[in-house]
TIKOL-63721 format. One record per residue (C-alpha): residue in three letters; x, y, z. Coordinates in steps of 0.1 Angstrom, whole numbers. Example, Ala and Ser with C-alpha at 12.3 -4.5 7.8 and 13.67 -1.06 7.14 Angstrom:
! TIKOL-63721
REC, type, u, v, w
REC, ALA, 123, -45, 78
REC, SER, 137, -11, 71
This chain:
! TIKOL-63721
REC, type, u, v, w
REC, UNK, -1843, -701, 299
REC, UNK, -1872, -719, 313
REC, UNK, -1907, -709, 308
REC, UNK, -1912, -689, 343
REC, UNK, -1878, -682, 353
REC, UNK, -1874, -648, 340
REC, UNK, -1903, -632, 359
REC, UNK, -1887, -652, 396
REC, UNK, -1854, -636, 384
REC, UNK, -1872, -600, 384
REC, UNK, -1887, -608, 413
REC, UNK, -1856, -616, 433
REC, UNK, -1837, -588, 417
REC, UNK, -1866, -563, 432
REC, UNK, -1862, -578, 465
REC, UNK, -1819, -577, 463
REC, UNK, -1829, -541, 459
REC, UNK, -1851, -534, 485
REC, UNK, -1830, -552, 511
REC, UNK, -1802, -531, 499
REC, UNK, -1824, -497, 501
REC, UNK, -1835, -506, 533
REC, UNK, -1798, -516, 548
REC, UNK, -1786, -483, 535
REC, UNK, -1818, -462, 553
REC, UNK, -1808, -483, 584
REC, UNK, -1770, -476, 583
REC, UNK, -1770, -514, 584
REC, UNK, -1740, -541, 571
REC, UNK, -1742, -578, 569
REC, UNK, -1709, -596, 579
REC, UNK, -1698, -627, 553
REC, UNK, -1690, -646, 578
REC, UNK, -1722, -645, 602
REC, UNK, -1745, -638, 575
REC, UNK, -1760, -674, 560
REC, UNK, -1793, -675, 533
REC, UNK, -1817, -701, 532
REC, UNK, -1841, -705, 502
REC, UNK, -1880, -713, 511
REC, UNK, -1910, -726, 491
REC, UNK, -1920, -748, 466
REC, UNK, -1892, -772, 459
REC, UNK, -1896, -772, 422
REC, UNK, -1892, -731, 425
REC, UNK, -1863, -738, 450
REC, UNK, -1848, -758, 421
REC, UNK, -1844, -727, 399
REC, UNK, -1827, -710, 426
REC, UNK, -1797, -735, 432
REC, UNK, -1765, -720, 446
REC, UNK, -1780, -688, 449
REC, UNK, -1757, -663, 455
REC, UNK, -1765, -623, 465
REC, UNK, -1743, -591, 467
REC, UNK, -1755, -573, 495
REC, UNK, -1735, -538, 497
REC, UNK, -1704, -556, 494
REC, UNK, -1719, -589, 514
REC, UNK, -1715, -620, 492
REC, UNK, -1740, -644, 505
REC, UNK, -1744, -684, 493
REC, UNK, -1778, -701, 499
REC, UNK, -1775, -731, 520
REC, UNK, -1790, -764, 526
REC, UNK, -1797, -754, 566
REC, UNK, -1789, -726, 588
REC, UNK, -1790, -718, 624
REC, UNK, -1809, -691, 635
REC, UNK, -1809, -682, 676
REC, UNK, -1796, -718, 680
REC, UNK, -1826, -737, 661
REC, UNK, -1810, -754, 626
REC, UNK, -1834, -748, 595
REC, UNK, -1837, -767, 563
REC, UNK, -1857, -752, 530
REC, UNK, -1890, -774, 541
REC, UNK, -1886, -766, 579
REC, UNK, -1891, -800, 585
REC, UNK, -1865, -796, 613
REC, UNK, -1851, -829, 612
REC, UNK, -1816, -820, 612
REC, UNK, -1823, -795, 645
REC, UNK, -1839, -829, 661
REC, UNK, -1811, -849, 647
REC, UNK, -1784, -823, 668
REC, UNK, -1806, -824, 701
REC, UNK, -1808, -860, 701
REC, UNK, -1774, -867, 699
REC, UNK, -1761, -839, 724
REC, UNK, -1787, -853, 748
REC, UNK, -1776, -885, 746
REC, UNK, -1737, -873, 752
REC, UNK, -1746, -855, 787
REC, UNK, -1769, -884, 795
REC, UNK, -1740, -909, 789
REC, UNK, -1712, -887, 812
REC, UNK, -1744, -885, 837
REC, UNK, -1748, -925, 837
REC, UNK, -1711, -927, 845
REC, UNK, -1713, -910, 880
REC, UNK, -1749, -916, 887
REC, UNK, -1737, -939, 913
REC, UNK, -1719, -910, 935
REC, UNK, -1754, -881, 931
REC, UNK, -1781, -879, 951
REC, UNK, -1818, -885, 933
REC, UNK, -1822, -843, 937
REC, UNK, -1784, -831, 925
REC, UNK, -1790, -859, 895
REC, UNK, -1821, -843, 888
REC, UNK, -1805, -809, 886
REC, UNK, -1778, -820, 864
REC, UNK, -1807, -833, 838
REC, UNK, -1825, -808, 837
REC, UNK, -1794, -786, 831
REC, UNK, -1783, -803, 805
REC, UNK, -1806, -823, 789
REC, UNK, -1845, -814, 793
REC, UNK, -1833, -776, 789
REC, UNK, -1828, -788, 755
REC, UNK, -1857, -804, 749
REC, UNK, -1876, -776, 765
REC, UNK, -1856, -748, 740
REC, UNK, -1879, -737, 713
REC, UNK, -1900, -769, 719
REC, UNK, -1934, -748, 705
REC, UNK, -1918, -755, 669
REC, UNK, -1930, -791, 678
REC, UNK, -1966, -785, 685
REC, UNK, -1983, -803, 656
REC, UNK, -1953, -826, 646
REC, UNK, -1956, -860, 636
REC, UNK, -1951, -884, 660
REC, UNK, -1922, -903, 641
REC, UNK, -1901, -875, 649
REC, UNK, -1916, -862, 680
REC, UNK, -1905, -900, 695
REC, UNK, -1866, -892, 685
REC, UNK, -1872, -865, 718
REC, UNK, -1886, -888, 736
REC, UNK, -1868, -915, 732
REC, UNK, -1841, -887, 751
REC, UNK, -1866, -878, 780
REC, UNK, -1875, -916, 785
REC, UNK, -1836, -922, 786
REC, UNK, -1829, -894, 814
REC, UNK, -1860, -907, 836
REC, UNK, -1843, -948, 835
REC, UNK, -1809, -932, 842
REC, UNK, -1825, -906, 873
REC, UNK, -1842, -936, 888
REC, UNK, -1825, -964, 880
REC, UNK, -1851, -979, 858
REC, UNK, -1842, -1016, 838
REC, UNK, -1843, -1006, 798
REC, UNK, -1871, -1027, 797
REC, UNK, -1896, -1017, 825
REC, UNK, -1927, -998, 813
REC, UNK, -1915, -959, 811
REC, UNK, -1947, -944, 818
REC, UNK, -1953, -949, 855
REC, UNK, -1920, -932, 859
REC, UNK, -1927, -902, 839
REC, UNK, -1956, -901, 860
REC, UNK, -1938, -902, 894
REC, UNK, -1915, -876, 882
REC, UNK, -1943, -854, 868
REC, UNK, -1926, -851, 837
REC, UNK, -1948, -844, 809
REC, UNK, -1942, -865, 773
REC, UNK, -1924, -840, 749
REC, UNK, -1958, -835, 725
REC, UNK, -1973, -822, 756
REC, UNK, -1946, -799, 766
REC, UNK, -1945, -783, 734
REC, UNK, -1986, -780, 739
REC, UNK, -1979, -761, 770
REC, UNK, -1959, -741, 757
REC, UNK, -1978, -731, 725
REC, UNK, -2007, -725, 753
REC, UNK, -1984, -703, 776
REC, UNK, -1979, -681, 747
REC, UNK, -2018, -679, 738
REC, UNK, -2026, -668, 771
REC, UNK, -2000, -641, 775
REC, UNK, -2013, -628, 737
REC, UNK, -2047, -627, 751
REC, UNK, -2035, -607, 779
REC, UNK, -2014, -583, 763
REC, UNK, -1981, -602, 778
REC, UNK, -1965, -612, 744
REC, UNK, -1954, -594, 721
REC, UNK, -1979, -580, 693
REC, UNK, -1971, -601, 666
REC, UNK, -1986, -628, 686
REC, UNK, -2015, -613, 701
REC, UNK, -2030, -605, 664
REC, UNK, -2024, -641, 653
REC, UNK, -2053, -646, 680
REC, UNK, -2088, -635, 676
REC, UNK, -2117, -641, 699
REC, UNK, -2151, -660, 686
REC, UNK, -2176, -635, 690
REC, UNK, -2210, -653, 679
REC, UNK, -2236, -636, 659
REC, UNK, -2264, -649, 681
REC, UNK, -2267, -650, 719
REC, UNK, -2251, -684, 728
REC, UNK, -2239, -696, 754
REC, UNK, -2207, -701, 738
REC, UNK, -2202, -664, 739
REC, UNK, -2184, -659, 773
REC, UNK, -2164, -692, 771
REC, UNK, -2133, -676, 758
REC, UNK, -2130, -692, 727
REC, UNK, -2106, -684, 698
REC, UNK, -2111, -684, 656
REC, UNK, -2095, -713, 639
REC, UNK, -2088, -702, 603
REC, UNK, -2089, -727, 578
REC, UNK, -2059, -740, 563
REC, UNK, -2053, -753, 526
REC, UNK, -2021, -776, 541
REC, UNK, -2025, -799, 571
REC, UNK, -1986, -808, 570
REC, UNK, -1980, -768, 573
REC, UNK, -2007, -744, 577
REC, UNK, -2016, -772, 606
REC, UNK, -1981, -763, 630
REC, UNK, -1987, -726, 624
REC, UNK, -1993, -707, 654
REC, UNK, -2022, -693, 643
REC, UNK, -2042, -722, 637
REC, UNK, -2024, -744, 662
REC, UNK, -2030, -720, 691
REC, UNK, -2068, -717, 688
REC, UNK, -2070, -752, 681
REC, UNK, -2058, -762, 713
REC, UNK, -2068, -732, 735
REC, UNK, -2106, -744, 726
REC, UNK, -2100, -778, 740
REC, UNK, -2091, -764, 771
REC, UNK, -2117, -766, 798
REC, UNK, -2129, -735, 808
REC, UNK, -2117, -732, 845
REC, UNK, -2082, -735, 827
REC, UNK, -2090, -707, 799
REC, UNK, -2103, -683, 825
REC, UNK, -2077, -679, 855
REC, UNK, -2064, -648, 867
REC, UNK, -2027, -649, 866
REC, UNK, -2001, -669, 844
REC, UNK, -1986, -686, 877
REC, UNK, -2020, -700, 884
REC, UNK, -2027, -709, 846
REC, UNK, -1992, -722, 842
REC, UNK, -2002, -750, 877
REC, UNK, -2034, -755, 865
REC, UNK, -2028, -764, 828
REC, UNK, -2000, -784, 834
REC, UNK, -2024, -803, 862
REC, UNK, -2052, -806, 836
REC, UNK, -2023, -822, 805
REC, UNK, -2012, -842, 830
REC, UNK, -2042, -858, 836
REC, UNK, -2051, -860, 801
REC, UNK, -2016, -880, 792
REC, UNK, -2014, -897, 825
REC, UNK, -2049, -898, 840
């Protein structure tokens, strides 16, 4: 046995048994066949844990390499390549049946059908991309830059920006901004759920300054820029204090939603 294994093996026996304890509390079962187990952390701990596989009240579950979870695919460092991976290449099928009868739509039904099919997608879950690195952030919008040639009939190798622009379509790292910033506001305004709201806290400053009615939010410090940099709680103050304050301090979420979508677009486009 490996110096350090035993005491992980106690560990994960204590947590087999409190899952169990808690199922059985809950009058809960797991199906075998919907139930899936991924393994997170350090990937020389994860190497100690290969094929891991759990009896849970009569459950047998296998740890896998990536799982789904409320349609977003997984992997142990949630690097979500494989969930870009699937996007991409669904995208790209629509787009392709699109291209085919583009010829017989109107600019406004082809529009409809894109954003139906293709930007919903892109749009799904997009805050897991706030913070990503642009290598893999350019995979989605290599899919976005593809529907706006095919809506408007733009040559592959005409400058892509302008067009964005003329649609108003945001670039996918700002989307997944917006979104991130949607959520801060409605935690701020007790319109998301709680678990959100405390991952939030105001900066209170222990003189009189003028930064004291600005709005602004606590960015906790972070040990990993690669991780602790996407988390929502450092990611969302970090961009909610950029934001001028005639964005941070609107009434409604309608009028926020218009008015920070007017102030990224200027920022990306502007």
């Amino acid at each position: 046995m490996k110096h350090g294994e035993a005491p992980k093996l106690a560990t994960m026996e204590a947590c087999v048994s409190d899952i169990r304890r808690w199922m059985t509390e809950n009058f809960l079962l797991l199906n075998s066949d919907k139930t899936e187990m991924l393994v997170l952390g350090p990937k020389k701990q994860r190497d100690l844990l290969t094929d891991l596989t759990l009896n849970l009240n009569g459950c047998i579950v296998i740890s896998q390499k990536n799982v789904k979870n409320l349609g977003v695919t997984l992997d142990p460092d949630l690097s979500f390549d494989d969930h870009i991976k699937y996007i991409s290449r669904t995208a790209f099928f629509h787009l392709r049946n699109i291209a085919k009868i583009r010829n017989y739509l109107s600019k406004i039904d082809a529009e409809k059908l894109i954003h139906a099919f293709v930007t919903s997608r892109l749009d799904y879950c997009n805050v897991l991309f706030s913070g990503y690195p642009d290598k893999s952030v350019n995979k989605l919008q290599l899919v976005l830059n593809t529907a706006a040639r095919i809506l408007t009939r733009t040559k592959k190798f005409d400058h892509i920006t302008p067009v964005l622009a003329s649609l108003h379509w945001l670039p996918v790292k700002a989307r997944a901004d917006f979104k991130v910033l949607l959520l801060t506001y409605k935690a701020l305004h007790q319109l998301a759920p709680t678990y959100l709201a405390e991952l939030v806290q105001p900066y209170i400053p222990t003189r009189n300054l003028r930064s004291k009615d600005a709005g602004l939010l606590i960015v906790p410090k972070i040990s990993k820029q690669t991780a602790g940099g996407r988390a929502f709680s450092y990611r969302a103050p970090l961009l909610w204090n950029e934001l001028p304050i005639w964005v941070r301090n609107v009434d409604s979420v309608q009028t926020f939603k218009s008015q920070l979508k007017t102030y990224l677009f200027s920022k990306v486009y502007g």
